[in-house]
C-alpha positions as CSV (number, residue, x, y, z in Angstrom):
1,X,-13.7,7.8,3.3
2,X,-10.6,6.7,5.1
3,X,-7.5,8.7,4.0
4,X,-3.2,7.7,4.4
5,X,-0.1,7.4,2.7
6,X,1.6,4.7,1.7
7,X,5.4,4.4,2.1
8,X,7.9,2.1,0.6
9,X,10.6,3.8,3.5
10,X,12.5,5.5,0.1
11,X,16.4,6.1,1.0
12,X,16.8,9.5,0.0
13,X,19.9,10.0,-2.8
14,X,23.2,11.8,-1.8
15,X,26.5,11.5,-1.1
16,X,25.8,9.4,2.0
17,X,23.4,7.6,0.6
18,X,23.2,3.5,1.5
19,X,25.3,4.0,4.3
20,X,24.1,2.6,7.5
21,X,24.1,6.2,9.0
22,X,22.0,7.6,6.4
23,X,19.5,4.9,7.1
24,X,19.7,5.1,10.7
25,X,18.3,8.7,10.3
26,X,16.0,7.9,6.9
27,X,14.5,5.2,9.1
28,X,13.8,7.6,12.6
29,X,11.9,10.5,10.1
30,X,9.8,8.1,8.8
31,X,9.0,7.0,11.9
32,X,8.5,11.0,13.3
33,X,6.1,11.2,10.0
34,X,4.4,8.3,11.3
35,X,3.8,10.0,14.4
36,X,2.9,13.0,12.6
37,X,0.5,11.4,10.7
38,X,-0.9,10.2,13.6
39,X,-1.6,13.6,15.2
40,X,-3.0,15.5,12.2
41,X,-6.0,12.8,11.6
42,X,-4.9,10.6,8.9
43,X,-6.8,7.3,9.1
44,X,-4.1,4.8,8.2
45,X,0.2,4.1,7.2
46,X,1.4,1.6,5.3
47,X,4.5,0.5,4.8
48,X,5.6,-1.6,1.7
49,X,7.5,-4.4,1.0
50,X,10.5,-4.0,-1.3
51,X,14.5,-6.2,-1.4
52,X,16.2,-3.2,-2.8
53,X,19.1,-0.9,-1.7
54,X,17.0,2.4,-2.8
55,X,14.0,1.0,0.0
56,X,14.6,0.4,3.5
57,X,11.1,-1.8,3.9
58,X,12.1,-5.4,3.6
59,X,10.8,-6.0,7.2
60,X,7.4,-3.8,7.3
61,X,6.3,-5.7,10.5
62,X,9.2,-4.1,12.4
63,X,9.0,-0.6,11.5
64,X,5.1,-1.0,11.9
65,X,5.9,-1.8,15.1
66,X,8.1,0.8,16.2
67,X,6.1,3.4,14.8
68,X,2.7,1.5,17.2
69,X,4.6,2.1,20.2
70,X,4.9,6.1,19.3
71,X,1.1,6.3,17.8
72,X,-2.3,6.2,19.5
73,X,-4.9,5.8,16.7
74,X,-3.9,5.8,13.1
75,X,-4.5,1.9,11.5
76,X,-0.8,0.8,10.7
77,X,-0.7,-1.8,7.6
78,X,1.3,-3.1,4.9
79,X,1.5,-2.1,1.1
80,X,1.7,-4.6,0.2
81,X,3.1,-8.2,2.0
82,X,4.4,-9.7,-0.6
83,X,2.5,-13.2,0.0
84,X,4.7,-15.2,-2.8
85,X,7.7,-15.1,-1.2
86,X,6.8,-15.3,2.7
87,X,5.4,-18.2,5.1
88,X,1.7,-17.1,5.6
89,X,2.2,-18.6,9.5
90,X,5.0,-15.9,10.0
91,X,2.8,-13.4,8.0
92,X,0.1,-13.8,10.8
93,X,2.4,-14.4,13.7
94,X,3.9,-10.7,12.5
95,X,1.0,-8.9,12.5
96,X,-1.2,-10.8,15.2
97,X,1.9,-9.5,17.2
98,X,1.1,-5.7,15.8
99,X,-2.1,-6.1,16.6
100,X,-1.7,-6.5,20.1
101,X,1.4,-4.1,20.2
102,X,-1.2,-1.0,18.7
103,X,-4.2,-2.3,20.6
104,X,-6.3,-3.4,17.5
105,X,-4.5,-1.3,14.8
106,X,-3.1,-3.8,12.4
107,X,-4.4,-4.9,8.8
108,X,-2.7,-6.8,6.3
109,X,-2.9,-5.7,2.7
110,X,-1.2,-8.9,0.9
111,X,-0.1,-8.7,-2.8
112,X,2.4,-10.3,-5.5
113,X,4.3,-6.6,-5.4
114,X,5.5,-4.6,-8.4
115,X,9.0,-6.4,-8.4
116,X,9.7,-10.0,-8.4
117,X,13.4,-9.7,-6.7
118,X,11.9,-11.6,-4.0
119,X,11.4,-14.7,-5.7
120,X,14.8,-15.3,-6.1
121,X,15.5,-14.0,-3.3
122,X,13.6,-16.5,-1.3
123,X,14.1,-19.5,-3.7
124,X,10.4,-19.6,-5.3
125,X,10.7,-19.6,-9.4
126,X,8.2,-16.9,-10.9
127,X,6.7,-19.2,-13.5
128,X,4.8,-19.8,-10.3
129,X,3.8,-16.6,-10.0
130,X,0.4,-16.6,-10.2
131,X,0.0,-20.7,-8.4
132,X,2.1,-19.9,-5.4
133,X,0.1,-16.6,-4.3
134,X,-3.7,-18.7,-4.4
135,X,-2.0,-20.9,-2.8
136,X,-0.5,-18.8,0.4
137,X,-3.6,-16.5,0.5
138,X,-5.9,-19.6,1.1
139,X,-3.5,-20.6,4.0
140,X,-3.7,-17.4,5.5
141,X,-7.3,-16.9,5.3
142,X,-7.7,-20.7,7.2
143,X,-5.1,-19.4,9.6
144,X,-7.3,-16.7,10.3
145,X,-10.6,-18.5,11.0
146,X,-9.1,-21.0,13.2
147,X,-6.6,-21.8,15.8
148,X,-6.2,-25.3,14.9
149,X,-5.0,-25.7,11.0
150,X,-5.2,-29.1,8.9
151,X,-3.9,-28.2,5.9
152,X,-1.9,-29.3,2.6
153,X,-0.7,-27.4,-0.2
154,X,2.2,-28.1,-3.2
155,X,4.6,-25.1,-2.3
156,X,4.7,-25.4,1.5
157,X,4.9,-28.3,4.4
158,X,1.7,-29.4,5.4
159,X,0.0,-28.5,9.0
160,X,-1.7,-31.6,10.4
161,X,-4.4,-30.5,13.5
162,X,-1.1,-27.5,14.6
163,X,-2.0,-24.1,16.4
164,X,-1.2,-20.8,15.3
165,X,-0.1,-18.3,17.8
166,X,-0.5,-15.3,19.2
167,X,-4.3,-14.3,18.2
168,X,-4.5,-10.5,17.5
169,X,-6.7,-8.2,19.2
170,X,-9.4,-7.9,16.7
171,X,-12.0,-10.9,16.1
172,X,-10.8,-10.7,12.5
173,X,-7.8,-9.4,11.4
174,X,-8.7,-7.2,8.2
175,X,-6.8,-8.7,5.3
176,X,-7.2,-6.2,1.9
177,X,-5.9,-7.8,-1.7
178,X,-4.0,-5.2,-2.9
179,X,-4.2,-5.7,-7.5
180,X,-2.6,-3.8,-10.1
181,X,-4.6,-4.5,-13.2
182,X,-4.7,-7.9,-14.0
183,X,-8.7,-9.1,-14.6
184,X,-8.0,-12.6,-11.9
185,X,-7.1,-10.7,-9.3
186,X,-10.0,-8.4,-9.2
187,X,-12.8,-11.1,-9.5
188,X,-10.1,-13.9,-6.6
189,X,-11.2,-10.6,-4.5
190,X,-14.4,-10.7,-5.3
191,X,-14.9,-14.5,-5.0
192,X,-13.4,-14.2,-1.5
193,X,-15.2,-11.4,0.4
194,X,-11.9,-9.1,0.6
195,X,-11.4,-5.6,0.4
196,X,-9.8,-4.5,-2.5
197,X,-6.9,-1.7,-2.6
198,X,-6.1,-0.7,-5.7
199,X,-2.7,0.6,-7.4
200,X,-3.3,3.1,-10.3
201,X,0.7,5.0,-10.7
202,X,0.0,5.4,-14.2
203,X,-2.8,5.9,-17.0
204,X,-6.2,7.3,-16.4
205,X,-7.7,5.9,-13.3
206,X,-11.6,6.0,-14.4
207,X,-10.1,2.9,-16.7
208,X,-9.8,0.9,-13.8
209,X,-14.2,0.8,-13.4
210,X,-14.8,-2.3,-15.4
211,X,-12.6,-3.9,-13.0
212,X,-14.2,-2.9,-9.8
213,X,-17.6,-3.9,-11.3
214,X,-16.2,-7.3,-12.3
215,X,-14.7,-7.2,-8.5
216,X,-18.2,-6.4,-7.3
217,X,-19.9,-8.7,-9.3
218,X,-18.1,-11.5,-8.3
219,X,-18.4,-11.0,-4.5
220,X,-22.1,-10.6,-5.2
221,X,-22.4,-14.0,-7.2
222,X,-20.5,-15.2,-4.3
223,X,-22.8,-14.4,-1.6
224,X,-20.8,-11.6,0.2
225,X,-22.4,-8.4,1.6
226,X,-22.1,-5.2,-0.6
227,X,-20.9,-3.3,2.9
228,X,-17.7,-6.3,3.3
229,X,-16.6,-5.2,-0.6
230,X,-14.9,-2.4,0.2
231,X,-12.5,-0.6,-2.7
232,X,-9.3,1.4,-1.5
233,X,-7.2,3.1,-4.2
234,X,-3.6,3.5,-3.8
235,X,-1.9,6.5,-6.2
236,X,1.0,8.9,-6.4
237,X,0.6,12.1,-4.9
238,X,2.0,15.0,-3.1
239,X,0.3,18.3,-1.7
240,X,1.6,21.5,-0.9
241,X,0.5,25.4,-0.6
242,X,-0.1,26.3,-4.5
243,X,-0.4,23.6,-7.5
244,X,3.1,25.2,-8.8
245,X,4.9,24.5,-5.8
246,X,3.6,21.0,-5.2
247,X,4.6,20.7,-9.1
248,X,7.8,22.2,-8.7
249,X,9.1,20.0,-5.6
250,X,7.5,16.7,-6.7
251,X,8.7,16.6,-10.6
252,X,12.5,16.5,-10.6
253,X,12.3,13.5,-8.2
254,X,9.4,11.6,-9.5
255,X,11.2,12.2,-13.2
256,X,14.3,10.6,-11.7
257,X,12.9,7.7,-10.0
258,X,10.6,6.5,-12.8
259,X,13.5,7.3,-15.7
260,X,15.9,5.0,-13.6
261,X,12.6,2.2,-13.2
262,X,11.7,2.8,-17.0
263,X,15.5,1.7,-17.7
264,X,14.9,-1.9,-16.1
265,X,11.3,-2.4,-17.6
266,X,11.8,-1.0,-21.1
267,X,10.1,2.7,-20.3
268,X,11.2,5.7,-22.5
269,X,12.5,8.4,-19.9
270,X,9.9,10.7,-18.0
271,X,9.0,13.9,-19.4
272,X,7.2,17.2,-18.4
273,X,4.7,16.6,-21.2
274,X,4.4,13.0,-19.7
275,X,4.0,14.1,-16.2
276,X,1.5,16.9,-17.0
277,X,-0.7,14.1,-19.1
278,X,-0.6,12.0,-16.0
279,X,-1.2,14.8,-13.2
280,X,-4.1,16.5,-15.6
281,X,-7.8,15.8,-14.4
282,X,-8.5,12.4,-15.5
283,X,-4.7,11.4,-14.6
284,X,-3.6,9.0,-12.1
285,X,-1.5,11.5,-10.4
286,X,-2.7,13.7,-7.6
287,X,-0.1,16.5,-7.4
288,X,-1.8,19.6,-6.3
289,X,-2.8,22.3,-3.7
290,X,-5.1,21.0,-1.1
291,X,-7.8,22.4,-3.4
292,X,-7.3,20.2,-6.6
293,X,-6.2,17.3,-4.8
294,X,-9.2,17.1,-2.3
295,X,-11.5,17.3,-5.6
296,X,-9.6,15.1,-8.0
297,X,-9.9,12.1,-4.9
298,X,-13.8,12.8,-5.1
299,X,-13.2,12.8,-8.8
300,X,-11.7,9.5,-8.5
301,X,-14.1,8.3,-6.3
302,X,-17.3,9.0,-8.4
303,X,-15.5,7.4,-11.4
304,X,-14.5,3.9,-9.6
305,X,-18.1,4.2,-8.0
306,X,-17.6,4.6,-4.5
307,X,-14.1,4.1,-2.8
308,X,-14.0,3.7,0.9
309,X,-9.8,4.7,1.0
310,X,-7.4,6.7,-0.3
311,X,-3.5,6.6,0.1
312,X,-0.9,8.9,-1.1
313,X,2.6,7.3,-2.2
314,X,5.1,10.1,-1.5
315,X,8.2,9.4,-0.8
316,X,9.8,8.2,-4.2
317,X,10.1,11.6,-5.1
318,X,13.0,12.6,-3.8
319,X,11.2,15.0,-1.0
320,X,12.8,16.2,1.7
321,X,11.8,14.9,5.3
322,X,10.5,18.8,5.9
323,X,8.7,18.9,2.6
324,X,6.9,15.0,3.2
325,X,6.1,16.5,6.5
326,X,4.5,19.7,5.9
327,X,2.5,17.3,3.0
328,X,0.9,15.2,5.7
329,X,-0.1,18.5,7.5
330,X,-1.9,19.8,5.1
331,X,-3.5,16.3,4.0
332,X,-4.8,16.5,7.8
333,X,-5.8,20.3,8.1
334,X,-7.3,20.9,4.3
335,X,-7.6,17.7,2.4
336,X,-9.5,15.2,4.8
337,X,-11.7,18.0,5.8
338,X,-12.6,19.1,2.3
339,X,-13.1,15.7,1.1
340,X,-15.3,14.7,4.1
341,X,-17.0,18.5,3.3
């Protein structure tokens, strides 16, 4: 099992905070985390995808590839692209260009994200939601089988016999569909051969098995090798020394961040009782010493039957650079070798 984090490059809260000093310096630590990650034996980092002053990740590709120029092996990927709203050319211009930047490091994991400010934002109307996605995911997939495109769709100019360059590195770049919990998405997965990463930040995560299964059943039916359907799950977590402290550091922040969300959505405000529900043994949340959280992953893994990746999603706590870093540490010296134990 492959083990990360997942970052949506949070701007920390403060007096300073939005300024373009105060992201100068949020932006270099998450690169030196990067780095960090890098060195202590995590597998993979992926940066998200957000159009909001509290995230700093509206251009993934770039910080991806700043952080490949200061990293040796870790896989560097997205979580998520958010496919709806971008040119699937420039998508796999971007990270063709990764690839060969981090010599063969690069994957994709392309999504419809967990907030629809990009729509707008780039002039697509969301009762499309759903039409526009098929629609740029099957132009990416072509784009990756073959130089020379032919190709006509509803929301985008066609490509008549056009080349797509640079090529990356790998034969095939990977491509994961990252889901939340909506029944299409997991069996369009299936249906295509992908990889599946899955988001579970709330609920019990054993909940999500029917799912897989209709995932996996559907990539059977289509003819695709059980080895190619390949399930990642994507939750929030943090580790430190002792289950108190981890508790202690992560709550204040995650209570914030999720009561401000929960006022946009409709949510009642985030409370201890809530968070203990969520971080108990069946919950989604993996807050913990190195200990529970190494067993609760293999918990998670038995339940979904078999996942082949894990990534934390830390930083929208309200951690401090130190505390994030002495997280991955540990993830690297206790947690991957427990879980691989």
């Amino acid at each position: 099992m492959e083990i990360g984090i997942d970052s949506f490059a949070a701007s920390p809260l403060g007096t300073t905070a939005g300024t373009p000093e105060h992201n100068m310096n949020a932006l270099h630590e998450l690169l030196d985390r990067i780095e960090l990650a890098d060195k202590a034996g995590l597998d993979v980092f992926g940066i998200g995808e957000h159009h909001r002053k509290e995230f700093l990740d509206s251009a993934p590709t770039v910080i991806l590839a700043a952080a490949a120029a200061r990293t040796n092996r870790i896989k560097l990927t997205s979580a998520v692209t958010v496919l709806s709203a971008a040119d699937p050319v420039r998508v796999f211009q971007n990270f063709a260009t990764l690839d060969l930047i981090s010599k063969g490091r690069a994957e994709i994991v392309v999504g419809r994200g967990s907030f629809t400010e990009s729509f707008p934002l780039f002039g697509y109307n969301l009762q499309d939601y759903n039409e526009v996605f098929a629609e740029k995911l099957d132009l990416l997939l072509k784009i990756r089988e073959n130089e020379h495109i032919t190709w006509q769709g509803k929301f985008r100019p066609a490509l008549n016999d056009q080349t797509v360059y640079p090529r990356p590195l790998q034969e095939k770049l990977p491509i994961w569909l990252g889901v939340g919990g909506t029944p299409e998405s997991f069996v369009r997965a299936g249906v295509l051969g992908l990889p599946l990463m899955v988001a579970v930040i709330g609920g019990e995560t054993h909940r999500f098995r029917p799912l897989i299964d209709l995932y996996r059943e559907a990539g059977k039916e289509a003819g695709h090798s059980p080895d190619t359907l390949q399930v990642g799950l994507h939750s929030l977590g943090y580790v430190a020394k002792t289950s108190e402290k981890a508790v202690e550091e992560f709550f204040p922040g995650y209570a914030e961040t999720f009561t401000r969300i929960g006022r946009e959505r409709g949510w009642p405000p985030v409370s201890r009782q809530h968070f203990d529900a969520q971080n108990a043994e069946r919950g989604a949340l993996l807050v913990g010493s190195p200990e529970e959280v190494a067993a609760k992953i293999l918990r998670h893994s038995e339940a979904l039957g078999g996942i082949s990746r894990f990534t934390f999603q830390m930083d929208n706590a309200g951690l401090t650079h130190e505390q994030l870093q002495n997280a991955i540490q540990l993830i690297g010296d206790k947690v991957i070798p427990l879980v691989h134990k």
